[in-house]
DRENBA-729034 format. One record per residue (C-alpha): residue in one letter; residue number from 1; x, y negated, z. Coordinates in pm, whole numbers, plus 50000, padded with zeros to 5 digits. Example, Ala and Ser with C-alpha at 12.3 -4.5 7.8 and 13.67 -1.06 7.14 Angstrom:
# DRENBA-729034
SITE r   k    c1    c2    c3
SITE A   1 51230 50450 50780
SITE S   2 51367 50106 50714
//
This chain:
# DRENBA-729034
SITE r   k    c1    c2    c3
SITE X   1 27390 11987 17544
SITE X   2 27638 11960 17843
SITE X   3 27813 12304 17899
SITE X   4 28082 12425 18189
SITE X   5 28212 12746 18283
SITE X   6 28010 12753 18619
SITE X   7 27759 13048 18678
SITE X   8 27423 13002 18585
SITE X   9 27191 12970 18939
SITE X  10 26947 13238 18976
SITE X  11 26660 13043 18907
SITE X  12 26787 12911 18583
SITE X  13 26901 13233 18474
SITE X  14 26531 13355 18557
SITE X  15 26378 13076 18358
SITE X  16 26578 13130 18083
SITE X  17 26507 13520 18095
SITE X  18 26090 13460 18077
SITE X  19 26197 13238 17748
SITE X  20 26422 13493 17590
SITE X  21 26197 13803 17689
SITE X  22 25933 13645 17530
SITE X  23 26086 13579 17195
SITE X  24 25930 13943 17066
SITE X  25 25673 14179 17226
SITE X  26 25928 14410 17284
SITE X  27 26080 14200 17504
SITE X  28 25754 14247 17739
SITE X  29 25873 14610 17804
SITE X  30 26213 14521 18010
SITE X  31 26167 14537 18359
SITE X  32 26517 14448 18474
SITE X  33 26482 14715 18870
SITE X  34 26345 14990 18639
SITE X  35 26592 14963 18412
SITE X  36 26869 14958 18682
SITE X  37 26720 15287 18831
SITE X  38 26717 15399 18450
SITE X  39 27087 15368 18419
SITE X  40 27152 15485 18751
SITE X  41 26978 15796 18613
SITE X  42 27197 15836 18327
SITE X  43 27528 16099 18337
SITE X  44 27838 15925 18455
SITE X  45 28015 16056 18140
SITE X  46 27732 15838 17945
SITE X  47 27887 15476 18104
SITE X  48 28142 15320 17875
SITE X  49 28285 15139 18149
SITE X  50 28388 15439 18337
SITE X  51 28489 15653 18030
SITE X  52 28717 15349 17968
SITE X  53 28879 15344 18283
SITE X  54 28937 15700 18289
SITE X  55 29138 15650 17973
SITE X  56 29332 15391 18156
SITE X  57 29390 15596 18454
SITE X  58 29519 15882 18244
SITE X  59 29676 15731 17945
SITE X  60 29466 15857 17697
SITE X  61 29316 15699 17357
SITE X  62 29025 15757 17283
SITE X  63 28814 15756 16911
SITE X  64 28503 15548 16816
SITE X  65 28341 15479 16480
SITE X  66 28000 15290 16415
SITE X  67 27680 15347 16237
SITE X  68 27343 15160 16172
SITE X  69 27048 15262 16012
SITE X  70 26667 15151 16023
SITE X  71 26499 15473 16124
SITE X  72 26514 15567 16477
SITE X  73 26492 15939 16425
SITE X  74 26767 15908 16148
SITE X  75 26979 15676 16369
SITE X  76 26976 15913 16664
SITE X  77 27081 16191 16400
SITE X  78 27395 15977 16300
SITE X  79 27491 15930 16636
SITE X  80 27410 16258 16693
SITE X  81 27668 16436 16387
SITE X  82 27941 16191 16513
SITE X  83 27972 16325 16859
SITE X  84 27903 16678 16703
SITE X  85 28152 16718 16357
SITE X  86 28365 16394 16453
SITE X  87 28433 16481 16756
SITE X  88 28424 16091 16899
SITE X  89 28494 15992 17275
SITE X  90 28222 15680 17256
SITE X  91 27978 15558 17004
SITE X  92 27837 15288 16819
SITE X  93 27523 15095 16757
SITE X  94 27528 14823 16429
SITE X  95 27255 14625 16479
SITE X  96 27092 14504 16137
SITE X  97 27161 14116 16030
SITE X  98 26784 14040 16004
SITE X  99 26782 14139 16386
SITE X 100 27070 13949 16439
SITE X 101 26958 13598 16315
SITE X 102 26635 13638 16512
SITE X 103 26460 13732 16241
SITE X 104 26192 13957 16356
SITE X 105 25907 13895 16117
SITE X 106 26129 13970 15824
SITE X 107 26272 14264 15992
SITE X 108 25891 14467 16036
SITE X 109 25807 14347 15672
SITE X 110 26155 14508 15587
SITE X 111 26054 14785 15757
SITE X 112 25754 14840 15545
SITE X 113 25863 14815 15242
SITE X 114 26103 15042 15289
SITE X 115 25899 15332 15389
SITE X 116 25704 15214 15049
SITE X 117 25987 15209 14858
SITE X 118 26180 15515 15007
SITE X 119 26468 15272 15001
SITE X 120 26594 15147 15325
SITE X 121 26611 14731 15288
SITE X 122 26830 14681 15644
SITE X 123 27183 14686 15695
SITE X 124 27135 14863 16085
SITE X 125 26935 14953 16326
SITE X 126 26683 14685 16399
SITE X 127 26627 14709 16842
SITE X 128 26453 14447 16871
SITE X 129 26175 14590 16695
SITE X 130 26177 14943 16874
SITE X 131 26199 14819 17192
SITE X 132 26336 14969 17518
SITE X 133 26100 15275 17535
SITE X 134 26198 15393 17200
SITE X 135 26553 15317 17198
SITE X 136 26579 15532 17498
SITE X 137 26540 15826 17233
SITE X 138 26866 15713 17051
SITE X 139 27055 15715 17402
SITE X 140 26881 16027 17525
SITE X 141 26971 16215 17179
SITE X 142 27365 16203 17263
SITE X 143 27610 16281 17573
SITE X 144 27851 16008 17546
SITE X 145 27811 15619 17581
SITE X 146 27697 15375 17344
SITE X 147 27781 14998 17270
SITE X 148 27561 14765 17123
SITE X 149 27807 14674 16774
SITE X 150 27822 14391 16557
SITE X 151 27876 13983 16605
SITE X 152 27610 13699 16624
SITE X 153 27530 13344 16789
SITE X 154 27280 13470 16990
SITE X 155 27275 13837 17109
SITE X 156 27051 13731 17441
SITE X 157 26749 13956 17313
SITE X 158 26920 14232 17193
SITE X 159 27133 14248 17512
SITE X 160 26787 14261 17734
SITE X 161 26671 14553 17516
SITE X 162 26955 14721 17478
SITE X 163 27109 14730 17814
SITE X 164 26736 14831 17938
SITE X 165 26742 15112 17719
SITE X 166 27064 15259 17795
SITE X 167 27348 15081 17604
SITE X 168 27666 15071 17851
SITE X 169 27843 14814 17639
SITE X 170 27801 14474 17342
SITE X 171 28133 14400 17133
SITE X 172 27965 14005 17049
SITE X 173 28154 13721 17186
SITE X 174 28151 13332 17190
SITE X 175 28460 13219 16987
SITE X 176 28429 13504 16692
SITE X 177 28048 13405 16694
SITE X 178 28093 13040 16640
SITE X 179 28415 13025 16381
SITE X 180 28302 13377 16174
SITE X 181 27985 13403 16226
SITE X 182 27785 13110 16183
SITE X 183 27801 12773 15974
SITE X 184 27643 12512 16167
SITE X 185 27563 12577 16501
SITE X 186 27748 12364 16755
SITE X 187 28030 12582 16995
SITE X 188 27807 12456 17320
SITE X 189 27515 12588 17194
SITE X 190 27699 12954 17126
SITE X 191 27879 12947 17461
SITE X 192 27540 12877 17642
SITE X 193 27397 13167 17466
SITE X 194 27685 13405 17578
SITE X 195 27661 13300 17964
SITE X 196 27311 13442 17930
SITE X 197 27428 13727 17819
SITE X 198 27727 13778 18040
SITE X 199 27507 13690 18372
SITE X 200 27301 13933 18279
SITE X 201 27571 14206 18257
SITE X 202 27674 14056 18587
SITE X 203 27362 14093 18741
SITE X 204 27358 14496 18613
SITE X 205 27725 14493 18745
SITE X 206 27644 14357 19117
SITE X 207 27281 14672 19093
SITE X 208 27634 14885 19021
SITE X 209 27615 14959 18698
SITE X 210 27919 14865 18510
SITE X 211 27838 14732 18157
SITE X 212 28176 14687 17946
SITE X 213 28192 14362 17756
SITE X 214 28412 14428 17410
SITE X 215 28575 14052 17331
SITE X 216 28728 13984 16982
SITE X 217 28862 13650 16935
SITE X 218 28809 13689 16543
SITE X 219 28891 13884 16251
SITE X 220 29227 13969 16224
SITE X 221 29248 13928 15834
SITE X 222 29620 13767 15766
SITE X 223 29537 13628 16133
SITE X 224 29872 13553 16366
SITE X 225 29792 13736 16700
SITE X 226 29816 13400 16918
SITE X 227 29480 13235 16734
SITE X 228 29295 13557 16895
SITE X 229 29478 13577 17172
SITE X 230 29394 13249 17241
SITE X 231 29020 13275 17181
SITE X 232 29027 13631 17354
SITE X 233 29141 13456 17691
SITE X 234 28894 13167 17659
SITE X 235 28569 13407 17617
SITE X 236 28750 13659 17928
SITE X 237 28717 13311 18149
SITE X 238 28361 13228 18023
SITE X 239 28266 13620 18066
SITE X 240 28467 13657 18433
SITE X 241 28285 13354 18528
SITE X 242 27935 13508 18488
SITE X 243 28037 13802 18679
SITE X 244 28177 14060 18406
SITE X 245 28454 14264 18551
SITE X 246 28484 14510 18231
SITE X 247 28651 14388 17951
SITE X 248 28774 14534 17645
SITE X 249 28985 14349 17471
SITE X 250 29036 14405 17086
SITE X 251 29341 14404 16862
SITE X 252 29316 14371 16514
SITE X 253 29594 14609 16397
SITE X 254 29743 14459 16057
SITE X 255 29997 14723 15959
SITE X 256 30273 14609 16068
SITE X 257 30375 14813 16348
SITE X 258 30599 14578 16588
SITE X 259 30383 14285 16598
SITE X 260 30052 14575 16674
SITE X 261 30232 14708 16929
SITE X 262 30322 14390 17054
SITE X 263 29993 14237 17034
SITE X 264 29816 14538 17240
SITE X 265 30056 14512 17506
SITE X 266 30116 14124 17590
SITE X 267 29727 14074 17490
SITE X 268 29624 14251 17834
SITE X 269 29930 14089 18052
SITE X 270 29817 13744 17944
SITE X 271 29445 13767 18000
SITE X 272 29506 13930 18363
SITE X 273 29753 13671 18411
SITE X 274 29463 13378 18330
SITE X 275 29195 13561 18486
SITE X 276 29408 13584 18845
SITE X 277 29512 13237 18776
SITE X 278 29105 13121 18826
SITE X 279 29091 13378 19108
SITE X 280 28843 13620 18929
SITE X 281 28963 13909 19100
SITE X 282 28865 14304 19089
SITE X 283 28892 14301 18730
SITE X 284 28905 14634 18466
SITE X 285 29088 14508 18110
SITE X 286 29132 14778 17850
SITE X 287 29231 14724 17551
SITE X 288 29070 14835 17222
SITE X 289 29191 14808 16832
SITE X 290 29069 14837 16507
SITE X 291 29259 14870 16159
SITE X 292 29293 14648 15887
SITE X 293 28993 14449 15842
SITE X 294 29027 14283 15495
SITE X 295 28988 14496 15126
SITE X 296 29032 14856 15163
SITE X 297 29151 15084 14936
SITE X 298 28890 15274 14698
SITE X 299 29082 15585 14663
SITE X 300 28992 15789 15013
SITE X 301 29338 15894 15028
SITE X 302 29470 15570 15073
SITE X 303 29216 15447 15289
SITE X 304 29262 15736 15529
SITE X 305 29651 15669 15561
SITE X 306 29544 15303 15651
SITE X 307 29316 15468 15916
SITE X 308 29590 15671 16049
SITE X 309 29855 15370 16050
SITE X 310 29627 15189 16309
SITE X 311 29514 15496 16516
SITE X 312 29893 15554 16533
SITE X 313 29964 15149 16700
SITE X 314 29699 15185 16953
SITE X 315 29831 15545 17065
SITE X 316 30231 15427 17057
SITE X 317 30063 15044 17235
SITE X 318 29897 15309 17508
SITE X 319 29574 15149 17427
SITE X 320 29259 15309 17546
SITE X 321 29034 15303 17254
SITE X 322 29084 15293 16863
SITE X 323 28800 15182 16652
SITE X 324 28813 15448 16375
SITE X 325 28712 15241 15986
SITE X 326 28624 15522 15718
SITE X 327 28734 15627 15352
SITE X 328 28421 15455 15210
SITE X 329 28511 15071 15359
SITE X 330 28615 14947 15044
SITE X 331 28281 15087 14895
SITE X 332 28003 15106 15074
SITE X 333 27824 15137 15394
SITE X 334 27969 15494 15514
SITE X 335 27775 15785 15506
SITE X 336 27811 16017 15836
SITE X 337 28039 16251 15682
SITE X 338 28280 15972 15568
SITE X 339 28278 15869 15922
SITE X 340 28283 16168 16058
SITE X 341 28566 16293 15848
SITE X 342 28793 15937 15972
SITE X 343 28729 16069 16351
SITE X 344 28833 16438 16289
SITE X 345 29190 16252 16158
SITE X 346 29247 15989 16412
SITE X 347 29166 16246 16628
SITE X 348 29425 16466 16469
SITE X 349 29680 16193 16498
SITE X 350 29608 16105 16851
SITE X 351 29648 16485 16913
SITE X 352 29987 16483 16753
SITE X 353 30151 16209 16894
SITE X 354 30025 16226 17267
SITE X 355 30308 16419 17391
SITE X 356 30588 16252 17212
SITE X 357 30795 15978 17356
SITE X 358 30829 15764 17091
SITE X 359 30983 15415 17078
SITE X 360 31033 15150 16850
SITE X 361 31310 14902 16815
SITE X 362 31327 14746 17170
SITE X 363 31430 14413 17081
SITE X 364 31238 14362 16723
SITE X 365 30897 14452 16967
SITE X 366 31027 14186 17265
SITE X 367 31093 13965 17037
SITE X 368 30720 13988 16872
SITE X 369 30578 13995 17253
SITE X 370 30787 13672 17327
SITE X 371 30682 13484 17061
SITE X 372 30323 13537 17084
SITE X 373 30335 13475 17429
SITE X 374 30475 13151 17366
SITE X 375 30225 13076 17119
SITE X 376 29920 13203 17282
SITE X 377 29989 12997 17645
SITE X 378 30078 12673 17453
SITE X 379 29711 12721 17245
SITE X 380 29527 12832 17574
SITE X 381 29715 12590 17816
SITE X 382 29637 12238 17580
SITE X 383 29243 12437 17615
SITE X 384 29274 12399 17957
SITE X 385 29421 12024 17992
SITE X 386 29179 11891 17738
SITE X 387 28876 12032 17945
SITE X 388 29051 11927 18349
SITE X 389 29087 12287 18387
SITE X 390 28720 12402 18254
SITE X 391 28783 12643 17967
SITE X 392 28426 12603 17756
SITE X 393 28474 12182 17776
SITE X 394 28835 12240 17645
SITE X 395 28726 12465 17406
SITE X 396 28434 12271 17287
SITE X 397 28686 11957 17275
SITE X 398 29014 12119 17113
SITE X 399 28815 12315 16807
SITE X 400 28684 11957 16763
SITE X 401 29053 11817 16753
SITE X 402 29220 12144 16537
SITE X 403 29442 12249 16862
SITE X 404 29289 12561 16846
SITE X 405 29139 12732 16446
SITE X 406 29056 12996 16282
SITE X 407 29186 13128 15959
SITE X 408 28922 13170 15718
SITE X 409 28652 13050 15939
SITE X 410 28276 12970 15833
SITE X 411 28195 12716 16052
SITE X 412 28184 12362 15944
SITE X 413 28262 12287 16305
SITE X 414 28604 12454 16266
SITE X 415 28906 12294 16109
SITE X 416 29078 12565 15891
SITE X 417 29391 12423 15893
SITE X 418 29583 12748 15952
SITE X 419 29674 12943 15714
SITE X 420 29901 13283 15712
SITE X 421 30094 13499 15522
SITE X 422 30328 13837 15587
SITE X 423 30719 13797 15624
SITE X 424 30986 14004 15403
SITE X 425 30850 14297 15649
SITE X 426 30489 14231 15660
SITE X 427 30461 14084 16015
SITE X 428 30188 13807 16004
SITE X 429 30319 13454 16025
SITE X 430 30176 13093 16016
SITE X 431 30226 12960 15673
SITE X 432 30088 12667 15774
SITE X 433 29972 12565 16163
SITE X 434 29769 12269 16123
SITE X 435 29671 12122 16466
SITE X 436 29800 12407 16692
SITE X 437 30027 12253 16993
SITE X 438 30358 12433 16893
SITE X 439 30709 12399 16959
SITE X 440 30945 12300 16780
SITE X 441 31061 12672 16849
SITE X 442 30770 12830 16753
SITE X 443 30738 12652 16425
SITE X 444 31078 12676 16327
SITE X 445 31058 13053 16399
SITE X 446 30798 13102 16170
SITE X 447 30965 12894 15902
SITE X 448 31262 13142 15891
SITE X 449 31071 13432 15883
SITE X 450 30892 13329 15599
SITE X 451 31204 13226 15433
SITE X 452 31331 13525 15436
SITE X 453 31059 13657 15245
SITE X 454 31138 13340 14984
SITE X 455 31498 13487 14948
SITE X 456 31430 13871 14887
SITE X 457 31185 13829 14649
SITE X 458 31335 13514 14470
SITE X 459 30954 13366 14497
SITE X 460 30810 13047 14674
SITE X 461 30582 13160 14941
SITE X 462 30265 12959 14878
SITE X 463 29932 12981 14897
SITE X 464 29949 13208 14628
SITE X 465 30104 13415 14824
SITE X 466 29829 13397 15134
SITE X 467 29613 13537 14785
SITE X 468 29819 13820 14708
SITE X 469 29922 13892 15063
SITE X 470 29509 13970 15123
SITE X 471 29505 14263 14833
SITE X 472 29814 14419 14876
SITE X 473 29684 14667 15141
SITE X 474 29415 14767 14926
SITE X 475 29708 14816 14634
SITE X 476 29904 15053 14828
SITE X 477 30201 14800 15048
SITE X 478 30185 14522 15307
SITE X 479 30346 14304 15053
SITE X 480 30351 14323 14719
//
């Protein structure tokens, strides 16, 4: 398969659609002008895109927590008590993993058994098999917007239904899809799937409805900001291409508060600066974060001051959206009152903190923003030489070659040579940087911060380390 960042032409876009639409019934109910005139029926307040730039405009943060569960009346319900006793700004949709791998059959035999069993055997809410006229109850059940949630190769189907049915906004992206996500499906393949996707939220964006695409360019679990930076960037280009001008771009907050704040506010700078750079023009970037994503704390206590930590680096970063993670993360899926209950406190904190002026060290956050700059531009920049200036052949070509990786990645396409670890402070640093097209400068910055770590606690900082380093949030410290 030959891929390039070039728009898809109408008529293969159309071809492609009659394939994908035809993947499940369901598919047979989206009618792509009714479901324009459907969303131009909906309250502006219900548009993520516009509740987003609002924020922007007035410097506000707002809350958002997730939920997924088979039933559409009890889904709607969920949704429903988050706005209600959580107070959120946006919502949620987790779309099931059955769904997800295009596994419809299984999904409706789920389904069954489940209303046999009284047990519910799906991890979300399966769309695909409701369909556009029923998931317009979910929508029409709540006041505020709604994003499709959760990560996948191919999200082409549940895009169609979901953006037909009311759903202002889809957090999957190419680069997260193909290293964490999936095992052996080939990068071209993913990308190709994703320009379907994002030239169909073009097409809704040029009938004037704005549809927000959420880009994460992996989990941030002992992840050095530049290796999603980098990927962040590369699936902005793919997505600008296509004809997205909404983008939220995610941080994964990792406690340390310097290098979150750093990485929220150089994150946006840098993608505007690429996206000008290819003359995609007209563009909205917000930027959105989520806390810790590795092994939470059991106790609720704990896990709620982990909560507050990152509500309080998007608020002090000015970013316009915090993802809000619950007490229960650590032990299983949250029920609406755990969530709820995680909203109410961000919320709290947000509240708190809105007013104040309050500023880090000046120079420890520069120094963060420099050096990820750095990083990120040498990672994106080899992208763009080994691909003549086309950002999905350069990507393609440099995951082959280990220029850019992913820690902890599942693909057997991905190198996973880079590994890293926290600092004497608990900053995230490369421990090791296999292939990645770094400085001297960069490296040997990285080496010294680590070192210090080496002297303070009179230990070598190994891979042991990288171990320890991924349970000592759950155990109460950034390092232990």
């Amino acid at each position: 398969m030959e891929i390039r960042n070039k728009r898809l032409s109408d008529d293969d876009f159309q071809q492609q659609r009659k394939d994908v639409l035809a993947l499940w019934p369901t598919g047979q109910e989206v009618d792509f002008s009714e479901a324009v005139e459907f969303q131009n029926g909906l309250l502006p307040d219900k548009n993520y895109a516009k509740k987003l730039a609002l924020a922007k405009e007035t410097g506000a943060t707002l809350i958002r927590s997730d939920c997924g569960v088979p039933s559409l009346e009890e889904q709607a319900e969920y949704l429903r008590y988050l706005q209600d006793e959580g107070n959120s700004d946006v919502l949620g949709t987790i779309i099931d993993s059955f769904t997800r791998t295009l596994r419809y059959e299984a999904v409706e035999q789920r389904l069954q058994e489940s209303l046999q069993s009284g047990k519910w055997l799906l991890n979300g809410f399966p769309i695909v098999h409701y369909g556009v006229a029923q998931t317009r109850k979910v929508i029409a059940g709540v006041n505020l917007p709604v994003q499709l949630r959760g990560v996948a190769p191919d999200w082409k189907l549940i895009s169609e239904i979901g953006m037909a049915a009311g759903y202002t906004a889809s957090s999957a992206a190419p680069t997260i899809a193909f290293s964490q996500f999936s095992h052996d499906i080939p990068l071209e393949t993913i990308i190709a799937n994703f320009q379907y996707m994002y030239r169909l939220m073009g097409s809704y964006e040029e009938a004037g409805i704005p549809i927000v695409a959420e880009i994460s360019g992996g989990v941030g679990i002992l992840t050095p900001n530049s290796l999603t930076h980098a990927a962040t960037i590369i699936d902005a280009l793919i997505a600008a291409e296509q004809g997205v001008k909404n983008m939220s771009l995610m941080v994964h907050t990792q406690g340390h508060l310097v290098q979150d704040i750093a990485a929220c506010t150089i994150l946006p700078r840098l993608c505007q600066e690429y996206l000008t750079g290819f003359g995609y023009r007209d563009m909205t970037l917000t930027v959105v974060t989520t806390s810790w994503s590795g092994k939470f704390p059991e106790d609720p206590a704990q896990a709620f001051a982990i909560i507050c930590l990152g509500v309080t680096a998007a608020v002090l970063a000015g970013a316009q959206l915090a993802h809000a993670k619950t007490t229960e993360e650590g032990v299983t899926i949250p029920k609406k009152e755990s969530n709820a209950a995680s909203l109410r406190a961000t919320k709290k904190v947000i509240d708190m903190l809105k007013d104040q002026n309050i500023r880090l060290d000046a120079k420890a956050v520069e120094i963060e923003r420099k050096m990820q700059e750095l990083e990120t531009k040498a990672i994106v920049d080899k992208v763009l030489e080994l691909g003549n200036g086309d950002v999905a052949i350069g990507a393609i070509e440099a995951f082959k070659l280990g220029v850019i990786d992913q820690v902890f990645a599942t693909s057997k396409y991905v190198a996973s040579r880079v590994l890293g670890v926290r600092d004497n402070e608990g900053a995230v640093r490369y421990l090791e940087h296999g292939g990645l097209p770094f400085t001297n400068e960069i490296i040997e910055f990285h080496r010294e911060k680590i070192a210090a770590r080496k002297k303070v606690s009179g230990k070598k900082v190994d891979y042991e380390s990288v171990v320890a380093d991924l349970f000592s949030i759950s155990k109460g410290a950034l390092v232990t």
